[in-house]
N, C-alpha and C positions, 0 to 999 in steps of 0.2 A: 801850914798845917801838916803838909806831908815832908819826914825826915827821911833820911837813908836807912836803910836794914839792913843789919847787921845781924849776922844769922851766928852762933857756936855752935857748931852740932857737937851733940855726947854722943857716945857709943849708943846704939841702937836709936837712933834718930829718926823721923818720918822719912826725912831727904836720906840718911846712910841705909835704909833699909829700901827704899823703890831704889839708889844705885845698886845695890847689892843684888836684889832680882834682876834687874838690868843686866849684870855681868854673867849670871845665872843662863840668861835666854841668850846673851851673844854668843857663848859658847857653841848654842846649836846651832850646825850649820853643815850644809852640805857641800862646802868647797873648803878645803882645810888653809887656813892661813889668813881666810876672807869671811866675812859673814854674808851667806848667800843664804837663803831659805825661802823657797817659791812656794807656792803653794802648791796645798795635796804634796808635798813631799814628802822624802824621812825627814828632814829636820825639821820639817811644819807638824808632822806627825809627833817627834820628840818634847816640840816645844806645845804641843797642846796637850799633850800626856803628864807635861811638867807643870804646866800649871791649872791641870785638874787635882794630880797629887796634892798642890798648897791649896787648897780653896778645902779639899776632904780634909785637911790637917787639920784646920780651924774648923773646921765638924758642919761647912758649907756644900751645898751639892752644888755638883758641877759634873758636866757631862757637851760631848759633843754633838753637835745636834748634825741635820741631812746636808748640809749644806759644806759643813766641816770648821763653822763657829764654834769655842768654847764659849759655854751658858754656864754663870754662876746665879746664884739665889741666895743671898741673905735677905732672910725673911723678915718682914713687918711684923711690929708687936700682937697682931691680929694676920691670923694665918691668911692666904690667897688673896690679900691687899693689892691693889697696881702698886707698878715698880717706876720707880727713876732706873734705868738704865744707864749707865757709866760704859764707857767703850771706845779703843781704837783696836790698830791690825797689828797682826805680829808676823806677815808676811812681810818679805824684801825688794829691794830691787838687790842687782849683784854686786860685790864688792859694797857692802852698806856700811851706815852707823848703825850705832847702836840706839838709837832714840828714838827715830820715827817708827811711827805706832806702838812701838811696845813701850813708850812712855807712860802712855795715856792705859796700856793693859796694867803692867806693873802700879800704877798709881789706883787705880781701882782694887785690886789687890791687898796694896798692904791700907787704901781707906777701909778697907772691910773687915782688916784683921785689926785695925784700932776701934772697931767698931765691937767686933766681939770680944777685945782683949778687956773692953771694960762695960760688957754687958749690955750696951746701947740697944736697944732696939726699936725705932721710927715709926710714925704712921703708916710709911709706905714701903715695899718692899725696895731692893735694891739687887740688880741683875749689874753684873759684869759680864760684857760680850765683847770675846777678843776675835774678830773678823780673818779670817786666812787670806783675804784677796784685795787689799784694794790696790795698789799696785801695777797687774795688770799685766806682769812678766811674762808668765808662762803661757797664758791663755789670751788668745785677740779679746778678750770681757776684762772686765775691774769690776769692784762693788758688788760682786756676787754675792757674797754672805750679806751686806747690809740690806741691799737691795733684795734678797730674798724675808729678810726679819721684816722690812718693809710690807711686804707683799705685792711688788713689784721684781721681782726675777722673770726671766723671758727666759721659758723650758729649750727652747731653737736653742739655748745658750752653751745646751749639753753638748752639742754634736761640733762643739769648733775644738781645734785641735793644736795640740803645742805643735815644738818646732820636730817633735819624734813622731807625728803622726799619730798620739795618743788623746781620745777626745775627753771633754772633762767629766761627759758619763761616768769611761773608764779607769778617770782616774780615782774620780769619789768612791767608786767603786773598792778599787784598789784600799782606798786610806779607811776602808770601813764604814761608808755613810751610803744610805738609802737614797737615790737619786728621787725616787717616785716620794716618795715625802716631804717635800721640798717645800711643797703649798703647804703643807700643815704648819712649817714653822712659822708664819707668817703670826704677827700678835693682832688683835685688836688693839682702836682705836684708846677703846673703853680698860686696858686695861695697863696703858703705860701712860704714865704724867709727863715724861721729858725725858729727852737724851744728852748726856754730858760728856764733851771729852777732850780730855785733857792733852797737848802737843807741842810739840818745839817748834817754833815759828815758822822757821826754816826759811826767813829773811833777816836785815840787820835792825829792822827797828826800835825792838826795846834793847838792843844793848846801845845803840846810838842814843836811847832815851834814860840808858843807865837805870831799866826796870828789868825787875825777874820777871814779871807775866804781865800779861794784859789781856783785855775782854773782847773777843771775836764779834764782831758785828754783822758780818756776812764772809760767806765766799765765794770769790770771784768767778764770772760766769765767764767763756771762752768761745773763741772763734779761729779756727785755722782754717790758713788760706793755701792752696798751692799753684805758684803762680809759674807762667810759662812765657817766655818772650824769644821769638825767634827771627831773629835777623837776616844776614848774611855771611858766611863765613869767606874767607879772604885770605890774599897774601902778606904777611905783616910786611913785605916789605916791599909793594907793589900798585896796592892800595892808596889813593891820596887820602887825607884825612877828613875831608867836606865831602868825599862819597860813599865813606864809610856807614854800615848798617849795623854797627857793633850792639850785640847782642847783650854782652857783659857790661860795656857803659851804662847802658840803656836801662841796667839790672842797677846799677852800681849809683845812679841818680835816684832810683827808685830807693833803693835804701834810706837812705839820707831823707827821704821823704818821709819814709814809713815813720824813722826816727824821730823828725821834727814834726810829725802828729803829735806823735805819746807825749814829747816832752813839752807840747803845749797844752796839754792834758792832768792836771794831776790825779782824778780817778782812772787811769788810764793805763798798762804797760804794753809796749808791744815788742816781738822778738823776733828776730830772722834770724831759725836757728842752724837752717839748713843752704847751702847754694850748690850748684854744679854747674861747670860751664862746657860747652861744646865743642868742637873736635878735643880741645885740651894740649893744644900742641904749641910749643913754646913760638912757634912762628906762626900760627894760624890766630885770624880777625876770628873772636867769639862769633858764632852762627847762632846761638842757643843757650837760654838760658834758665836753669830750675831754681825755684828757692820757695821757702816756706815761710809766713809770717803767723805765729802767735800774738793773738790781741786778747787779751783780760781786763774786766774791770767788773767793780760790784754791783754796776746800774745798766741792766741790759740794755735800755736805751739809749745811753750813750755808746756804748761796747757796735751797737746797732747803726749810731749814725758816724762814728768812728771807722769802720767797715764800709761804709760808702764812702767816706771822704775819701780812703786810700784808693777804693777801686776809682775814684775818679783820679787820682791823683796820679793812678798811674798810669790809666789811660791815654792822660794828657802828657804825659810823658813820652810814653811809646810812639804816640802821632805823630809829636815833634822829630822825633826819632827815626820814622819810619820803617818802626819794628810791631811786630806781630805780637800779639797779647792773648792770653785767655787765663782765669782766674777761677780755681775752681775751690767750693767751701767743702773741707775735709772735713771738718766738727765742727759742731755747735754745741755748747753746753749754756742753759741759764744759769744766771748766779741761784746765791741759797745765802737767803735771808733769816741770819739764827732772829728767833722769837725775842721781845722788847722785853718782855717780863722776865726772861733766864738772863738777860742782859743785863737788864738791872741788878737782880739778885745776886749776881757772880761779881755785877761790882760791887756791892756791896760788902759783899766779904772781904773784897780788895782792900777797899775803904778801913773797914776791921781793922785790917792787919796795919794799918799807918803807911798804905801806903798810895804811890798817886794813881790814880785809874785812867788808864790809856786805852780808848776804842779803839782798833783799826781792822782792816778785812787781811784775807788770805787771800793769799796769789797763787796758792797751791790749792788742790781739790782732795777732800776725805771722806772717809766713810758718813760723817754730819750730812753730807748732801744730800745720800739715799736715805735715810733715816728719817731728814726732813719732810718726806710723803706720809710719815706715819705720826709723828707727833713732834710737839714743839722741841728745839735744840739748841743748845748754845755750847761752845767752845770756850776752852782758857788755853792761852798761848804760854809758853817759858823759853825764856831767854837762852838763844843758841849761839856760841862764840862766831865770830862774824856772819853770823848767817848758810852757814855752812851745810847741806844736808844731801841726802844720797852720795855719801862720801864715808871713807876712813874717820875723817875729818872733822864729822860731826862731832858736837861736844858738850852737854851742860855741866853744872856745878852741884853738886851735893847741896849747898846753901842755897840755890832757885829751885833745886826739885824740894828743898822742905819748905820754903814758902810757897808753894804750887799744893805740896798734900796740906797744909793748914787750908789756904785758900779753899781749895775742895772740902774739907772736910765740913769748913763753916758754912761752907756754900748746901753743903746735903744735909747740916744737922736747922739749916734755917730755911728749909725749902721748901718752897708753897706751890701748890701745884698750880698751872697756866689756866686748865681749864678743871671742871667737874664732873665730864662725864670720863 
């Protein structure tokens, strides 16, 4: 039933026109050569100025709200209607692509200017919110902006401070936003139907699946651990090998553990992203060992009992060993379970287009999760060349960003709202 797609873009395309703003916003940046842009910058300042300018072009209001989100409003055929909300970030990490979150701004964007280019106007309103923060660079916080539209932002959040000793008061300050307004931007429950947003996978699954998109089913909730093993350090070459208290084997069996959890797991990933070993000296017996494991998956409970197997796992390792352990939990995040009805809905449009509808979750975390406190959410994924992302590197195709804007478009001109009130 489902064939291949085969996309010709003509000049002025849905997919030629969100690359084209895409090239638009990497421009800004405040490291020249690289596209860097943190939040509350000048380049996050340039790049929210730039795309208030195209939302007023198209005769939409748009304005930055306290927090340092752009707010757009195409309005419903019937004035002060709730809105679908469309939205990702258009903050960086350093040295970036060009696709993560401002995918999903840009695609909302030019959905809104095919919207007014031929006079469309919907039951419900439709907000585009491009987020400055979820990222998480500049400031020890992430999800600021979502999480304040939530109405969930934690005000203590003001007084943390980059790496210059400037706290994010002073910098909202700085980029023109009212810190003490913050709770106001907060919506009612009552007057947003769903959150939509559209992103680059930023895994290999649908190009392994040879799809442009697929429908987010949740996202992965997370646990980091930081682990600690301390031995004894020694003479490499003095030491017999049966009285060794090697600190770094003891780290280095534990791996290999951690590993053959996850892969007998398939909702399951886990990552040791970090190691350090003690004295460090080409002839000294490891004394000490630091290392970090990331464990992910979209079902807390398993994420939950996953997390115990390894602390046991490693325990019993260490004993054998007769090294020292301690294991301490540096994050916890639940998964975010997008809504069953936006899931449907988004495949359906998939379905539309001819083509085949592939669930799967994220392994990454986005502005959907905080949003998720305030009203139902769903995600559409587009196909990233090998999975590549917080990179130069990053890549989509003009032919999967124009199946991405139909997708969405069918998706918001046949969208039925979750709930009623």
């Amino acid at each position: 039933m489902f064939g291949s797609v085969h996309v010709t873009l003509a000049a002025g395309s849905l997919g030629g026109r969100v690359m084209a703003r895409l090239e638009e916003l990497a421009a800004l940046t405040d490291e020249p050569g690289a596209l860097t842009r943190l939040y509350l910058s000048p380049a996050h300042r340039r790049a929210a100025d730039s795309l208030i300018g195209w939302f007023r072009e198209l005769g939409v209001a748009a304005s930055i709200d306290a927090i340092g989100n752009v707010v757009a409003r195409y309005e419903a055929a019937t004035s002060g209607a709730p809105a679908l909300i469309i939205g990702s970030h258009i903050d960086t990490v350093r040295n970036a692509g060009k696709y993560d979150g401002n995918l999903g701004v840009a695609a909302g964007l030019v959905a809104v200017e095919e919207l007014a280019r031929r006079g469309e106007r919907l039951p419900f309103a439709i907000e585009i919110v491009a987020f400055g923060d979820e990222e998480g660079v500049r400031f020890p916080v992430t999800l600021s902006g979502s999480r304040a539209l939530a109405g969930a932002f934690d005000p203590t959040s003001l007084d943390q401070r980059d790496e210059d000793g400037v706290t994010l008061r002073e910098a909202l300050i700085a980029f023109g936003c009212d810190p003490d307004g913050i709770a106001a931007i907060a919506r009612r429950p009552a007057d947003v139907l769903g959150f939509l947003e559209v992103h680059i996978e930023q895994g290999p699954v649908l190009e392994t699946e040879r799809l442009p998109v697929g429908i987010v089913t949740a996202i992965n909730g997370a646990t980091r651990l930081a682990v600690e093993m301390r031995g004894v350090a020694g003479h490499a070459g003095t030491v017999p090998m049966a009285l060794r208290r090697d600190a770094l084997a003891c780290a280095a069996e534990g791996l290999v553990a951690v590993e053959e959890l996850a892969r007998g797991d398939e909702g399951l990933v886990a990552t040791v992203g970090r190691i350090e070993a003690r004295p460090g000296a080409v002839n000294v017996i490891p004394g000490e060992v630091r290392f970090t494991i990331d464990l992910r998956s979209p079902d807390d409970a398993r994420r939950r009992a996953a997390v115990a197997r390894i602390r046991e796992r490693l325990a019993a390792i260490a004993a054998a060993r007769d090294v020292a352990l301690d294991i301490a939990t540096t994050h916890e995040a639940g998964a975010c379970a997008c809504d069953p009805a936006i899931i449907a809905q988004v495949e359906q449009a998939v379905v539309r287009h001819g083509l085949r509808p592939l669930r799967l979750a994220s392994g990454a975390g986005h502005d959907t999760m905080a949003v998720a406190a305030l009203c139902p959410v769903g995600m559409l994924f587009v196909r990233c060349a090998g999975g590549v992302s917080h990179s130069p590197a990053e890549k989509i195709t003009a032919a999967d960003a124009d199946v991405a804007m139909r997708v969405l478009l069918d998706t918001i001109r046949h969208f039925r709202p979750v709930r009623a009130d």
